[in-house]
Backbone bond lengths (Angstrom), bond angles and torsions (degrees), N, CA, C in turn:
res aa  C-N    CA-C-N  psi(-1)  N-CA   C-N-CA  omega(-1)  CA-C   N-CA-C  phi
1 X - - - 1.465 - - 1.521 109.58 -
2 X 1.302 126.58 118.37 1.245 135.30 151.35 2.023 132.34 -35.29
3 X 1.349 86.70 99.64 1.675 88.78 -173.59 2.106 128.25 -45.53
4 X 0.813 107.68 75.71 1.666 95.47 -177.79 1.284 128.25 2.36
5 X 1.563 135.22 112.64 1.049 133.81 149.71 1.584 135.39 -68.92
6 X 1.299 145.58 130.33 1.233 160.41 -154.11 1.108 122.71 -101.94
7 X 0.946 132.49 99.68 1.613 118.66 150.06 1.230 119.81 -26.84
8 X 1.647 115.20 130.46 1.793 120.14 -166.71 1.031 93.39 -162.07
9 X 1.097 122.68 119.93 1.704 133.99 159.48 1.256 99.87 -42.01
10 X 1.578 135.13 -66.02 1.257 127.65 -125.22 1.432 79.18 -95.97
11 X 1.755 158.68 24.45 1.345 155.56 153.79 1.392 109.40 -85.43
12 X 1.322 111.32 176.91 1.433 109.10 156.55 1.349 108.03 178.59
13 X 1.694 114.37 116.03 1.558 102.79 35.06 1.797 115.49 -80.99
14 X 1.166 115.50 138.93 1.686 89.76 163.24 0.791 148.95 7.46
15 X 1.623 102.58 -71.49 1.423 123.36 -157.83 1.543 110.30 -133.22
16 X 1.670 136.98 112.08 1.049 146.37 -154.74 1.701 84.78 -59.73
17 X 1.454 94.06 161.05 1.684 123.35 166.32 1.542 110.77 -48.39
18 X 1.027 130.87 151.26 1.262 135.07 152.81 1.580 131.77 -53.49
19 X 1.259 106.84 -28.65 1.144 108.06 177.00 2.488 104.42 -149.15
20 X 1.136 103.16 124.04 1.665 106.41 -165.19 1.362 113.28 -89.25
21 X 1.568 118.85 3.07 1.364 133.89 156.35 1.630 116.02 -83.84
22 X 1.491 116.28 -77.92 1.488 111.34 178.42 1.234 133.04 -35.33
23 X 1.096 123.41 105.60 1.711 125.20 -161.97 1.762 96.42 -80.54
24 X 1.568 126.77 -21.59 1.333 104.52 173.75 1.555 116.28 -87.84
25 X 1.603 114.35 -22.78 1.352 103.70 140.53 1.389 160.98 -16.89
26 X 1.221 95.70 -75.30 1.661 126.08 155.54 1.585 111.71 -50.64
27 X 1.278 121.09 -60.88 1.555 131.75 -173.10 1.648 92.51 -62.81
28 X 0.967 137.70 -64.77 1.653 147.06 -153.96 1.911 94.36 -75.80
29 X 1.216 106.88 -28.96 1.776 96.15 173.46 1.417 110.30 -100.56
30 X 1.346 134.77 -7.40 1.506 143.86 117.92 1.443 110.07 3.23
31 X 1.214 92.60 -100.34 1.275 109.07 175.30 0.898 133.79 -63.73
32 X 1.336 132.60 -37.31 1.871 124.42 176.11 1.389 109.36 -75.95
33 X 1.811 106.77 5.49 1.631 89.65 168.86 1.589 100.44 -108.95
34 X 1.327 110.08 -8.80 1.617 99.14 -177.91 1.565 99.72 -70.82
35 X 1.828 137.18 -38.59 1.089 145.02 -138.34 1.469 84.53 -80.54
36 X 1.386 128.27 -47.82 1.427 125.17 168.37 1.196 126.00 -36.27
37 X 1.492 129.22 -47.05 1.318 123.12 -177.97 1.582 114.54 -66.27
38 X 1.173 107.86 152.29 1.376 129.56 -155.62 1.515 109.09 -119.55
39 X 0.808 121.85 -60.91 2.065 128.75 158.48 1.323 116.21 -121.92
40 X 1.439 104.27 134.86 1.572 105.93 -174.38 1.649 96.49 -99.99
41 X 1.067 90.76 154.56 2.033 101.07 173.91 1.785 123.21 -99.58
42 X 0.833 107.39 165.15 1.606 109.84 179.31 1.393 98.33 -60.16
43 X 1.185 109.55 150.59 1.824 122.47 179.21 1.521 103.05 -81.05
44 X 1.881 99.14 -54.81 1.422 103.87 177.88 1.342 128.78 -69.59
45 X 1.406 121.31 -16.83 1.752 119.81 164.49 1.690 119.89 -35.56
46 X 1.090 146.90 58.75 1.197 138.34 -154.11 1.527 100.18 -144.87
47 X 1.617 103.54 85.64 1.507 95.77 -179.22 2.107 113.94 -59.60
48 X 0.953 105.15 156.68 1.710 117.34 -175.12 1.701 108.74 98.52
49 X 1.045 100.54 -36.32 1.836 102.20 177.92 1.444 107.59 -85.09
50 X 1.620 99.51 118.86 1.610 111.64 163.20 1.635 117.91 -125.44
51 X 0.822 139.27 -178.39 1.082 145.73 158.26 1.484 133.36 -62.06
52 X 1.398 110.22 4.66 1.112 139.48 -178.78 1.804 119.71 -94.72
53 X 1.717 88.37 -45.18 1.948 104.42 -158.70 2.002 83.47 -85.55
54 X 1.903 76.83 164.11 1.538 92.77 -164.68 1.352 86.48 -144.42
55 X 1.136 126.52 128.16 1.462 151.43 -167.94 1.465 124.55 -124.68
56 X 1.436 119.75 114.08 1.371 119.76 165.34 1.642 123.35 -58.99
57 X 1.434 133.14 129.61 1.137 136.09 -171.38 1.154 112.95 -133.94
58 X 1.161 128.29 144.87 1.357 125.11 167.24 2.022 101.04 -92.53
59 X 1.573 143.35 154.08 1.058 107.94 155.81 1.678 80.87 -156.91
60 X 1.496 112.03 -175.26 1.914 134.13 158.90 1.670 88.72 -109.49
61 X 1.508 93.11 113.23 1.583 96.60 145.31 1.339 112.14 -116.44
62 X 1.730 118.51 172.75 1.271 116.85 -161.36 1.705 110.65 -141.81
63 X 1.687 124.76 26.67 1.456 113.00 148.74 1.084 126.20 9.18
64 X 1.346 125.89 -87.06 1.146 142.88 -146.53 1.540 109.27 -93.29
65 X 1.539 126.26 20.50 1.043 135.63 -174.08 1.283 111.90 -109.43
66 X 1.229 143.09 77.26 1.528 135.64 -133.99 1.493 96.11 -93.48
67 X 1.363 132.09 -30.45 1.509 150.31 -176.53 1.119 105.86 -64.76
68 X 1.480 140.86 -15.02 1.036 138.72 -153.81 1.816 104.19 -133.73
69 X 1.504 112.56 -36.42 1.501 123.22 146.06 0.608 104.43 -17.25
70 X 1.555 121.12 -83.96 1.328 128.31 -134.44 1.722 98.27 -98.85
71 X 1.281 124.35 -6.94 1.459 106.73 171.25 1.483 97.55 -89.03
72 X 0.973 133.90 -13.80 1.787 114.70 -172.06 1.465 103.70 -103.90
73 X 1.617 131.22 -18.49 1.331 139.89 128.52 1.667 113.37 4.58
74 X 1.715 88.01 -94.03 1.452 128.44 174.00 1.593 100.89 -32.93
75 X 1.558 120.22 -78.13 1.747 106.65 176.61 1.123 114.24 -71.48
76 X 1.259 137.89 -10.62 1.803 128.40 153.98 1.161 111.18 -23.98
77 X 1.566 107.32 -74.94 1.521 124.22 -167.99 1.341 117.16 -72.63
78 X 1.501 116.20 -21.66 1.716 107.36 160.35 1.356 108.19 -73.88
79 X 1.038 136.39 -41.64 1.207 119.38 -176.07 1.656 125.40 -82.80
80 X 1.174 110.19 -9.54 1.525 124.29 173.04 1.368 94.95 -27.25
81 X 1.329 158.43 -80.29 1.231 139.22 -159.19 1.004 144.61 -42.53
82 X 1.378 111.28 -5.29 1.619 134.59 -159.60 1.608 85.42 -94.62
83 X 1.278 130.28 -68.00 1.454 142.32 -168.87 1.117 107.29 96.57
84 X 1.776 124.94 48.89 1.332 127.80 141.43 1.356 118.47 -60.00
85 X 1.275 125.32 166.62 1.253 145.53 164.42 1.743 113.56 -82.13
86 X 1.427 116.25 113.19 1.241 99.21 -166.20 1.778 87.79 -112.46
87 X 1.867 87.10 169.05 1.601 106.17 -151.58 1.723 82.13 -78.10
88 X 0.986 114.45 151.19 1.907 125.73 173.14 1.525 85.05 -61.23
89 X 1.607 103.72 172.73 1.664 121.58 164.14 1.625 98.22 -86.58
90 X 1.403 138.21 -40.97 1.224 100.65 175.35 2.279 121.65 -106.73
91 X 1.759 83.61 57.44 1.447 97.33 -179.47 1.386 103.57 -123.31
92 X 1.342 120.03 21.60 1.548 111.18 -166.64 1.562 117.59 -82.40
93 X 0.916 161.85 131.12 1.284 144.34 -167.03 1.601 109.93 -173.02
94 X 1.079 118.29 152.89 1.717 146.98 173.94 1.690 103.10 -93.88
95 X 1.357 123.33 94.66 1.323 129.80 168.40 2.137 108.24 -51.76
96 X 0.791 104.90 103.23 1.367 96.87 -179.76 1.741 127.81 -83.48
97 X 1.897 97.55 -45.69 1.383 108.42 -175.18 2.029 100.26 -178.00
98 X 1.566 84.06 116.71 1.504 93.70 164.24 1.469 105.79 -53.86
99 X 1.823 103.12 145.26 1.593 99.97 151.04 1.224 130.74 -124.43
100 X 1.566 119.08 -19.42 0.843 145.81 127.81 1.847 137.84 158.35
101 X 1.136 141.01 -167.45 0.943 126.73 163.53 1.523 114.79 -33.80
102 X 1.634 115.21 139.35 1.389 124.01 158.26 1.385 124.18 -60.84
103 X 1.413 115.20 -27.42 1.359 117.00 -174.11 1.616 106.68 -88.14
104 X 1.831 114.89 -10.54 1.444 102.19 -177.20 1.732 97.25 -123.54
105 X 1.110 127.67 16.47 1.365 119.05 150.35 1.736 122.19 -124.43
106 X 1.441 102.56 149.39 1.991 102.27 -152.62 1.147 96.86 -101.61
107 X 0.868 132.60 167.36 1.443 152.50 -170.68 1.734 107.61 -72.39
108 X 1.514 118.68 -49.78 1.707 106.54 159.55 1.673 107.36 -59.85
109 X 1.102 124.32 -37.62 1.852 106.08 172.83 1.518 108.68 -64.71
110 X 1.040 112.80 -22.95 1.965 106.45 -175.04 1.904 103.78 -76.49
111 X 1.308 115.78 -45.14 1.514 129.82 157.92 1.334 109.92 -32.22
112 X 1.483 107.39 -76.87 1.418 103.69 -161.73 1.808 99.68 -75.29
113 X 1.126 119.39 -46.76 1.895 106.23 173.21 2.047 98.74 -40.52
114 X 1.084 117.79 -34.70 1.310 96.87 -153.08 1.675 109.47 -86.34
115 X 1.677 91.65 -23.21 1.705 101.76 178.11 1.340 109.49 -77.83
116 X 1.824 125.68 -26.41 0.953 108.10 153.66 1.420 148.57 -59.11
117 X 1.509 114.07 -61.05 1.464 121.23 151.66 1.888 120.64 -22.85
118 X 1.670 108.73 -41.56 1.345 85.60 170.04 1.825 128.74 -78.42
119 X 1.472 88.39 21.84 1.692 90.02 -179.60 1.695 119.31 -119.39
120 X 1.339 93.44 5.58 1.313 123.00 179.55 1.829 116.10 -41.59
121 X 1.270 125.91 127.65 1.628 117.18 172.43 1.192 113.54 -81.76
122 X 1.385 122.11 62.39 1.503 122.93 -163.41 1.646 100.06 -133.27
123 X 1.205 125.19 124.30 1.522 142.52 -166.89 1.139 82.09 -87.15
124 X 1.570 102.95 163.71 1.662 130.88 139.31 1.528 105.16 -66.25
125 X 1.415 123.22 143.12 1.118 143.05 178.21 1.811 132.44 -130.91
126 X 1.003 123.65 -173.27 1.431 119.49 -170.73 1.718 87.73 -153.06
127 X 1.478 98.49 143.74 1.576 122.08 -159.21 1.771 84.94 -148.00
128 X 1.845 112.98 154.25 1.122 103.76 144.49 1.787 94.11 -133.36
129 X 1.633 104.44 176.90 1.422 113.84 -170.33 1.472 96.60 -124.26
130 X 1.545 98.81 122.13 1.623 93.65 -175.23 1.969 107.05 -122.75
131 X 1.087 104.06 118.52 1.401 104.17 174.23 1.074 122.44 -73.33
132 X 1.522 130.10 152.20 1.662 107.55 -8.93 1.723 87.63 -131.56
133 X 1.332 92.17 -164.33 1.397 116.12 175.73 1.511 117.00 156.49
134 X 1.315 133.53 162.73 1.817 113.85 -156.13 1.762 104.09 -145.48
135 X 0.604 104.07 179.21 1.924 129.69 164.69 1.400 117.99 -66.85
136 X 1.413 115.59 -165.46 1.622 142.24 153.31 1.723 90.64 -88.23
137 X 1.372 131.66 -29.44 1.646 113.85 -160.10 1.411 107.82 -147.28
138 X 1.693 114.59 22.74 1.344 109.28 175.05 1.881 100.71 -171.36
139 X 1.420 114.32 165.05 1.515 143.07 178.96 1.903 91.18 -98.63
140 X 1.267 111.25 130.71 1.244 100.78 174.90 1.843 108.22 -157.63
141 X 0.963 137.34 137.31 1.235 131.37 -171.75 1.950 99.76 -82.32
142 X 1.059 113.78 115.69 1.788 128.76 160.95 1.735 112.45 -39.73
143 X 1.060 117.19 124.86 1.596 134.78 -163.40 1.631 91.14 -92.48
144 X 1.163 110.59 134.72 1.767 104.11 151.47 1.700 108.16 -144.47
145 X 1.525 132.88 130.46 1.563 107.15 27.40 1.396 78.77 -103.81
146 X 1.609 97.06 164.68 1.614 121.22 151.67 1.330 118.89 -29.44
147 X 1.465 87.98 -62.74 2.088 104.08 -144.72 1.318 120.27 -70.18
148 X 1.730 129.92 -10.83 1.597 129.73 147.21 1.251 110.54 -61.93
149 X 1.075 134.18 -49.56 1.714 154.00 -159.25 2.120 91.02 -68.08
150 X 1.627 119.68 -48.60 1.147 103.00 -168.19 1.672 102.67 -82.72
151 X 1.356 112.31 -27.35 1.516 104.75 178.14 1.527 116.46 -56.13
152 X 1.307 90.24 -53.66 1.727 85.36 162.49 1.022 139.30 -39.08
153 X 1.345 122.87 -57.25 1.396 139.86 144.22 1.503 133.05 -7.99
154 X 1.682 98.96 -60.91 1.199 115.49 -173.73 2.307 96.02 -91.13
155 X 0.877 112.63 -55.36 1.450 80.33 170.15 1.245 133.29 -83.43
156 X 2.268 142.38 12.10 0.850 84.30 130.01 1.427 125.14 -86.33
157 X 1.139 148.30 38.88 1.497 156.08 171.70 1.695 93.81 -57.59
158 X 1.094 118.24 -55.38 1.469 134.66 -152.72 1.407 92.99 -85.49
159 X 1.102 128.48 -44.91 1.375 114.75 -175.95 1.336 132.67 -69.01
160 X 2.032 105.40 -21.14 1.011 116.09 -179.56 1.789 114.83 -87.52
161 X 1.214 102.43 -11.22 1.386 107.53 168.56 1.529 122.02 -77.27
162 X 1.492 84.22 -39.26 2.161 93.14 175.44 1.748 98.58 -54.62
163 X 1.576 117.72 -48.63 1.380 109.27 -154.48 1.492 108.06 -95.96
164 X 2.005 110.07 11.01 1.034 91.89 165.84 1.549 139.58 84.59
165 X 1.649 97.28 13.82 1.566 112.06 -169.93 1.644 102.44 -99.30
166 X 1.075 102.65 -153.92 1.733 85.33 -170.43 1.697 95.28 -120.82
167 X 1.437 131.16 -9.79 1.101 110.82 126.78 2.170 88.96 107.74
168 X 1.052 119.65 179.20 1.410 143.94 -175.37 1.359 117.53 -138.67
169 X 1.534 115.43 -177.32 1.538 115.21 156.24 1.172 141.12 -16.75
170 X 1.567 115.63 120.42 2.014 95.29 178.30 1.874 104.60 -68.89
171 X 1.632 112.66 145.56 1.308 118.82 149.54 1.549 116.42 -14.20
172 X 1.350 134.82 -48.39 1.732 138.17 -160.86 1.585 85.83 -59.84
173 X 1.824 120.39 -74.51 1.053 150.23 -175.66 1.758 109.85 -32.34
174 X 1.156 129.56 -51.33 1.537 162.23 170.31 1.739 90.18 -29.85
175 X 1.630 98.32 108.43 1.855 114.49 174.91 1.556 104.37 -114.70
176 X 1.418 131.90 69.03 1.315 104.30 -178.99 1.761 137.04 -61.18
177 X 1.328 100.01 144.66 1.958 101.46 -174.10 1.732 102.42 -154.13
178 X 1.447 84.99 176.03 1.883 90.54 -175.55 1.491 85.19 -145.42
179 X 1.919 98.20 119.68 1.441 97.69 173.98 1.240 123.09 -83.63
180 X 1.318 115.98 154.71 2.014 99.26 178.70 1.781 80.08 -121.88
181 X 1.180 150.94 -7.28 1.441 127.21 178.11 1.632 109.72 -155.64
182 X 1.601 130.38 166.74 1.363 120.99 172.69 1.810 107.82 -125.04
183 X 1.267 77.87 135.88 1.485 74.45 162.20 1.358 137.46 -86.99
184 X 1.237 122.30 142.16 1.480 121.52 -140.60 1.513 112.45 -121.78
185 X 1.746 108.60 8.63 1.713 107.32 -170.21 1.790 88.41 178.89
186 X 0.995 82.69 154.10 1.687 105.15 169.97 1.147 138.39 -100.89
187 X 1.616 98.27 114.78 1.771 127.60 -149.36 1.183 121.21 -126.29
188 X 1.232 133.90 152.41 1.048 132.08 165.98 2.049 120.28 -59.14
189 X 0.791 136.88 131.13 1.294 140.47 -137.13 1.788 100.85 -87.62
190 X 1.487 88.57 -35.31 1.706 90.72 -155.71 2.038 103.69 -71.94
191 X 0.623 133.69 -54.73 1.551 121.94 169.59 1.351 116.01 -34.20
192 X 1.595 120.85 -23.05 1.283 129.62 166.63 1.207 121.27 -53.62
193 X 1.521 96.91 -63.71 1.359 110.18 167.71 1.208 129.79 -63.87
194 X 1.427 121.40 -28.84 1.894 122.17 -177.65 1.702 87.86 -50.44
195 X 1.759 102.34 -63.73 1.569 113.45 -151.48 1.948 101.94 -59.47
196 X 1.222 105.79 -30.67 1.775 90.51 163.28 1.643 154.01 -80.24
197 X 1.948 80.92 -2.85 1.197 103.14 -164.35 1.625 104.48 -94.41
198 X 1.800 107.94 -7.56 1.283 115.93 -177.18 1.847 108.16 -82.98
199 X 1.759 121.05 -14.78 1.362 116.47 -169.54 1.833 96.41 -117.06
200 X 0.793 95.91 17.07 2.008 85.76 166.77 1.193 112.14 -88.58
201 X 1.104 136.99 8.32 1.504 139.40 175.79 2.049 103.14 -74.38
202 X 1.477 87.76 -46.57 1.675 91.23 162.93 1.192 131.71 -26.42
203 X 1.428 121.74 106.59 1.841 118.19 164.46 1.529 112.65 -46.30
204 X 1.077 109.72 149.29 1.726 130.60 171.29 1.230 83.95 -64.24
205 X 1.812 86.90 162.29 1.285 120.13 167.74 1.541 109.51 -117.84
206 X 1.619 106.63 143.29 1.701 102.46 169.68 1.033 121.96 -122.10
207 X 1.214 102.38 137.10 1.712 138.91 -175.04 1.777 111.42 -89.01
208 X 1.198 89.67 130.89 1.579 99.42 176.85 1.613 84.47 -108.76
209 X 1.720 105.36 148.53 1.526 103.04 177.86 1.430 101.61 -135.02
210 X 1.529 103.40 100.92 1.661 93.67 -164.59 1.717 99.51 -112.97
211 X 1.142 120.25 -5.39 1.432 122.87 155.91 1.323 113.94 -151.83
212 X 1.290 84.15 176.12 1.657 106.53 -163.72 2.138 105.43 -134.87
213 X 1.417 111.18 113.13 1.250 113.15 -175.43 1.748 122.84 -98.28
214 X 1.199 95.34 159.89 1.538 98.84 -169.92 1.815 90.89 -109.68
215 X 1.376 111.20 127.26 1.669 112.54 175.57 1.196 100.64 -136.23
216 X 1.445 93.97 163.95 1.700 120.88 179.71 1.541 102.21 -108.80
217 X 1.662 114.32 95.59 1.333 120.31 -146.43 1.398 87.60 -89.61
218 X 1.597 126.32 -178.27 1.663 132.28 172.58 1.430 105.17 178.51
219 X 1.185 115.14 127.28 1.403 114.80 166.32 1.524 130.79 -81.34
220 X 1.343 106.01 130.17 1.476 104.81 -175.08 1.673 109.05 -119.05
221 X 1.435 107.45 109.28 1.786 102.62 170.80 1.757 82.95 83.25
222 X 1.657 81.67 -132.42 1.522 96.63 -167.95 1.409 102.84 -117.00
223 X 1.221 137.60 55.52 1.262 142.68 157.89 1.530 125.27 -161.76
224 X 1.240 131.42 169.51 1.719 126.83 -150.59 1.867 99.96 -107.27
225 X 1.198 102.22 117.87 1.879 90.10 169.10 2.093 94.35 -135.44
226 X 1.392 80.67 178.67 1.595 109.81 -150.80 1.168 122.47 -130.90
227 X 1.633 125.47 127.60 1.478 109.49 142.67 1.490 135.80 -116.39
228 X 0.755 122.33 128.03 1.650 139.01 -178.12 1.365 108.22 -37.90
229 X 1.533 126.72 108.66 0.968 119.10 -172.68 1.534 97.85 -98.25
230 X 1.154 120.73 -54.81 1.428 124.56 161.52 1.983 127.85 -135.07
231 X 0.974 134.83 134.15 1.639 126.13 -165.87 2.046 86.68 -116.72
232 X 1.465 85.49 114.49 1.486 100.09 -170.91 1.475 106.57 -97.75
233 X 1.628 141.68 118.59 1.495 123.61 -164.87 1.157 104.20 -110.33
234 X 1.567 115.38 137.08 1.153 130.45 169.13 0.859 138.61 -75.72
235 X 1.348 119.30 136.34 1.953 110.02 -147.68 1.546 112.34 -93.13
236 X 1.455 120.56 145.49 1.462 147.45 -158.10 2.010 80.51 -39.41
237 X 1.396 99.35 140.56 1.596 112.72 129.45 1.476 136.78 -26.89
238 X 1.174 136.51 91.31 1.475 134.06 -169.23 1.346 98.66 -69.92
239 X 1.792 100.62 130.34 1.837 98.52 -172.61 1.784 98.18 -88.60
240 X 1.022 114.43 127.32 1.774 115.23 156.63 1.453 122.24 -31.06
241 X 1.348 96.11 119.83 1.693 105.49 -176.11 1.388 110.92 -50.80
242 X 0.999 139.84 148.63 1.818 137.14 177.42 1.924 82.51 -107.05
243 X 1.464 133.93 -21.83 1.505 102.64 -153.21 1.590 117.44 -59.88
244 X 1.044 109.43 175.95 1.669 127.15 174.28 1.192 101.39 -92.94
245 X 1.540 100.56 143.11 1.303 121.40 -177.41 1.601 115.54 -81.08
C-alpha cells in the first residue's frame, strides 16, 4: 500500500498530483505550480548549512547516465542567461532522505541503517525525467511515476527509525525532482518561467534505478558534492511465473 501524501506548505508543490502514476499528470501539475510562483529565493539562503557541516543522505545519482548529461547539459546552456548555478554533470541526483548530521550519527548506526536497507522490499525500478519545470529556488526536470520513488522513501524512512538516526522528512511531505540548476538571488519568477517554458517540448529521459546510495553530502561554493559511503543495489524485478497449474 502506498503511503499518503499531504498537503504541506513547507513542500512544493504543496499538494501531491492527483494521480502518482500518470506522468502527464504529474508533468502538467509540475508546472502549473511552478507558473504560480511569483519570486524565487536564493537556493543558498539556508541558515545551518556551511561549508563546514557534513550530512548523511540517502540519494539516486546518475554518472553513468550519459542520456540524461547531455539533456540537462542541453537546458544548462539555454538557460545560461539567467545566471543560475548549474548542477555539474557528475552532481545530478534525486534527494531521497536526510539522515543526518555526521557528527550526530555513529558509525554502528551507519552499519545497522545500512544492514538494514539491504533487506529492504524495494525493487529496481524505471523512472523517466521530463523537462523542465522548477521551484521557489531551482530549474529541475519533473520525475514520473511517483509511486516507486515514495516506497522507497517510506522504507528507507523505516529503517532510519529502526537504527535510530535522527532522520529527515516524513514520506507524506516527500516531492520528488532532479535539479539541473540553483537559484542564486531573488527574482522575479516570471522570466524564469518564459525561459523554461521554451525547453519542455523535450522528450524525457529514462532512468533505470537499480540503486540507491547512502552519502556524506557537503556543500562546496555554490553547488552540492559527495562521498559515497556505500551504493546499495536493488534487486531485479521478479518476473511472473507463466507455469501451469
Amino acid at each position: 500500500m502506498t503511503p499518503e501524501l499531504d498537503v504541506d506548505p513547507g513542500a512544493f508543490p504543496c499538494a501531491p498530483p492527483a494521480d502518482l502514476d500518470d506522468s502527464a499528470v504529474i508533468v502538467e501539475h509540475d508546472w502549473r505550480s511552478f507558473q504560480a510562483v511569483e519570486r524565487m529565493s536564493n537556493h543558498w539562503d539556508r541558515p545551518g548549512w556551511s561549508n563546514q557541516q557534513r550530512t548523511y543522505y540517502w540519494m539516486l545519482t546518475f554518472s553513468n547516465s550519459a542520456e540524461l548529461l547531455h539533456r540537462a547539459e542541453h537546458c544548462q546552456e539555454a538557460l545560461q542567461h539567467l545566471g543560475m548555478d548549474p548542477v555539474p554533470a557528475d552532481g545530478l541526483h534525486v534527494t531521497m532522505l536526510r539522515v543526518g548530521a555526521v557528527d550526530q550519527v555513529s558509525q554502528p548506526q551507519v552499519e545497522r541503517l545500512l544492514n538494514l536497507a539491504e533487506k529492504m522490499p524495494v525493487s529496481e525500478f524505471q523512472l523517466l525525467a521530463h523537462p523542465l519545470a522548477g521551484s521557489r529556488g531551482a530549474v529541475r526536470f519533473s520525475l514520473s511515476p511517483w509511486r516507486p520513488l515514495i516506497h522507497l522513501h517510506a522504507a528507507l524512512s523505516a529503517c532510519g527509525r529502526q537504527a535510530r538516526v535522527p532522520g529527515g522528512r516524513p514520506t507524506s511531505a516527500f516531492r520528488p525532482h532532479l535539479g539541473v540548476a540553483y537559484n542564486n538571488q531573488e527574482r522575479s519568477a516570471a522570466p524564469v518561467v518564459d525561459a523554461v517554458a521554451q525547453l519542455r517540448s523535450l522528450p524525457p529521459v529514462a532512468l533505470a534505478i537499480r540503486s540507491v546510495d547512502l552519502v556524506e553530502l557537503r556543500r562546496q561554493g555554490r553547488t552540492y558534492r559527495w562521498e559515497t559511503a556505500r551504493s546499495l543495489r536493488l534487486p531485479p524485478v521478479t518476473p511472473l511465473s507463466t507455469a501451469s497449474p
